[in-house]
C-alpha positions as a LaTeX table, in Angstrom:
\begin{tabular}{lrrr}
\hline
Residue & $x$ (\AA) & $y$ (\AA) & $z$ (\AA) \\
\hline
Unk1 & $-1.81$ & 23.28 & $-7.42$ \\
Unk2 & 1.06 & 25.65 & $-6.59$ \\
Unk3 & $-0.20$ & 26.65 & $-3.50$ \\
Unk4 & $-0.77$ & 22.32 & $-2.25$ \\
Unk5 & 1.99 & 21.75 & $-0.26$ \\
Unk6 & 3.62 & 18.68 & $-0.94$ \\
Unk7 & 3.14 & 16.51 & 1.72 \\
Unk8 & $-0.77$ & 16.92 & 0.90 \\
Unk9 & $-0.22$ & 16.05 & $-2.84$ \\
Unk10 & 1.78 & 13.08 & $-1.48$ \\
Unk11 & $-0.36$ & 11.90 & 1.06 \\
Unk12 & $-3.24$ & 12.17 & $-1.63$ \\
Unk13 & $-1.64$ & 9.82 & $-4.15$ \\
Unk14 & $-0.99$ & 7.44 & $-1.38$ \\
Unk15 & $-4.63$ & 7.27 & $-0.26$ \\
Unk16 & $-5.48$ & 6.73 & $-3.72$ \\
Unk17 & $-3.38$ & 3.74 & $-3.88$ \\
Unk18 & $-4.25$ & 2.68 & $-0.78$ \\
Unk19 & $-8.04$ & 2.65 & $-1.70$ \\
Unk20 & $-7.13$ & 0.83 & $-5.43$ \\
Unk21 & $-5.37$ & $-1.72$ & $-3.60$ \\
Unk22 & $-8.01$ & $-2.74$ & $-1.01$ \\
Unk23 & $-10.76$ & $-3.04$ & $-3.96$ \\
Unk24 & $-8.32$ & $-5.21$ & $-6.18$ \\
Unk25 & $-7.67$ & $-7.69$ & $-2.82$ \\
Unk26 & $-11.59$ & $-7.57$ & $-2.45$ \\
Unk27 & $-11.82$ & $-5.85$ & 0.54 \\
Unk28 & $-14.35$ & $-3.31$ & $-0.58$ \\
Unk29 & $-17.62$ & $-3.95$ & 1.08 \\
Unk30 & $-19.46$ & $-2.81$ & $-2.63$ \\
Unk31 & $-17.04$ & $-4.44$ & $-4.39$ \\
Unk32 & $-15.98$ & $-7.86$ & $-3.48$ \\
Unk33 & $-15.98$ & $-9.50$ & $-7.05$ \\
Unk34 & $-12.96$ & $-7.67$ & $-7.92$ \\
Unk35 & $-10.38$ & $-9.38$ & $-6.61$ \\
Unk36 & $-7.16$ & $-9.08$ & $-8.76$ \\
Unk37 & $-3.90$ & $-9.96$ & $-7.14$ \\
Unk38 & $-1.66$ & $-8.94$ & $-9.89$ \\
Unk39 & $-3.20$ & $-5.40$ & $-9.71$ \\
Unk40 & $-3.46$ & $-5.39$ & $-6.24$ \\
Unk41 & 0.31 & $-6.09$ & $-6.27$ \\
Unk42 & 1.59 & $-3.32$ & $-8.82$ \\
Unk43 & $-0.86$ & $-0.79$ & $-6.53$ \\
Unk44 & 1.39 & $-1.99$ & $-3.10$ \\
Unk45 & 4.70 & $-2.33$ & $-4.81$ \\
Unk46 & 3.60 & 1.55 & $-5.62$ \\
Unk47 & 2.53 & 2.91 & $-2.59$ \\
Unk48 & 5.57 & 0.90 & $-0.70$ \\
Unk49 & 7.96 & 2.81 & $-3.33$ \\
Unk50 & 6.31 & 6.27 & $-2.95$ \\
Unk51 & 6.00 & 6.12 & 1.12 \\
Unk52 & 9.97 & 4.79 & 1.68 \\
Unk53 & 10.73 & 8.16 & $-0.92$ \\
Unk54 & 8.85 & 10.42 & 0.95 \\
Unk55 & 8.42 & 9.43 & 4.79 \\
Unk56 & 11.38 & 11.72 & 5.25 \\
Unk57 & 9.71 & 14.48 & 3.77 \\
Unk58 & 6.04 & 14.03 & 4.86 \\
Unk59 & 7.15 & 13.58 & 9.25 \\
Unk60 & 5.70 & 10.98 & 11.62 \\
Unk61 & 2.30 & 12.47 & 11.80 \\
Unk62 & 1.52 & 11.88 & 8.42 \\
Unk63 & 3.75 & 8.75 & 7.77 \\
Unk64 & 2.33 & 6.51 & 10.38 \\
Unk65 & $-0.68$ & 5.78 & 9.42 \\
Unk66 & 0.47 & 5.24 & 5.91 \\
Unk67 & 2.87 & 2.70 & 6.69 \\
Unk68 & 0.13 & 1.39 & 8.83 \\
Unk69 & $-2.27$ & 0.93 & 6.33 \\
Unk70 & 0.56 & $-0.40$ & 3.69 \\
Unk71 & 1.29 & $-3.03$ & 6.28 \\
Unk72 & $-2.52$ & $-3.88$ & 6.34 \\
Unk73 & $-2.77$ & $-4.36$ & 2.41 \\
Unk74 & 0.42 & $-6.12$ & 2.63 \\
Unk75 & $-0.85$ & $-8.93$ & 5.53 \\
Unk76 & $-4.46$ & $-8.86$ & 3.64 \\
Unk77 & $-2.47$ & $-9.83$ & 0.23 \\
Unk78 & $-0.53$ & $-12.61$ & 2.12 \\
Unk79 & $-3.53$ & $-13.80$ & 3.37 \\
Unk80 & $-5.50$ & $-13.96$ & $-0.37$ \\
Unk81 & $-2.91$ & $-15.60$ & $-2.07$ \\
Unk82 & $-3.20$ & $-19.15$ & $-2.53$ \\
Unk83 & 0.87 & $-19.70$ & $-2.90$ \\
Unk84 & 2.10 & $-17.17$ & $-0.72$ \\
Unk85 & 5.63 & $-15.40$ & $-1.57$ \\
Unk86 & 8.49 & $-16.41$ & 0.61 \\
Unk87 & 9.28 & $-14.03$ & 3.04 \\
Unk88 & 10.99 & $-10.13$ & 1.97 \\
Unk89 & 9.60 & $-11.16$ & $-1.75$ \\
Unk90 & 5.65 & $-9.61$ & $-1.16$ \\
Unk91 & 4.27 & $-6.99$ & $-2.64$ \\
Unk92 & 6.24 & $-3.77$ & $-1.36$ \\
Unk93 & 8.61 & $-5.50$ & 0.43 \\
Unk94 & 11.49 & $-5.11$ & $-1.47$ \\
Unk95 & 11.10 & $-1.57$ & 0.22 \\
Unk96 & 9.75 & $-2.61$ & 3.43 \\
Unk97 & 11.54 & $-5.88$ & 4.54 \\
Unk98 & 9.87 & $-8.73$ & 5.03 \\
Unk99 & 5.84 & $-8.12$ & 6.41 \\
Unk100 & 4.45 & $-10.69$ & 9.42 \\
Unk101 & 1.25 & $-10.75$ & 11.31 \\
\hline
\end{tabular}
């Protein structure tokens, strides 16, 4: 592990809970049945927390298609939910302002 850098170890975790939020909102093609919007949620308020920490740290190459792919979950979990939050009160955007299509 010492010899990771950090922006790798980083960008790991976030793929990981990118991944554990697409199969709790059902998008995974082998998975659909697993829809869970309260998991899905903890995952994005996550990944939302760790990328606003470390985008600083991890540069624009490696941000951008982060953020990217939080704003997908984000507009995927708006779309799922049957009472949608108000605006700014989604999953992860507390840290990313409010998310629109």
């Amino acid at each position: 592990m010492a010899e990771v850098p950090a922006v790798e170890v980083v960008s790991t975790a976030a793929v990981h809970l990118l991944s554990a939020s697409a199969v709790h909102l059902g998008l995974a093609d082998d998975l659909p049945e697993h829809r869970d919007l309260d998991e899905a949620r903890t995952l994005i308020d996550a990944l939302a927390g760790l990328l606003t920490a470390a985008a600083p740290h991890l540069g624009h190459h490696h941000a951008a298609p982060l953020r990217d792919g939080l704003k997908s979950l984000q507009l995927a979990f708006r779309e799922a939910s049957l009472i949608p939050d108000a605006a700014g009160e989604g999953p992860g955007e507390k840290f990313t302002g409010p998310v629109y299509g």
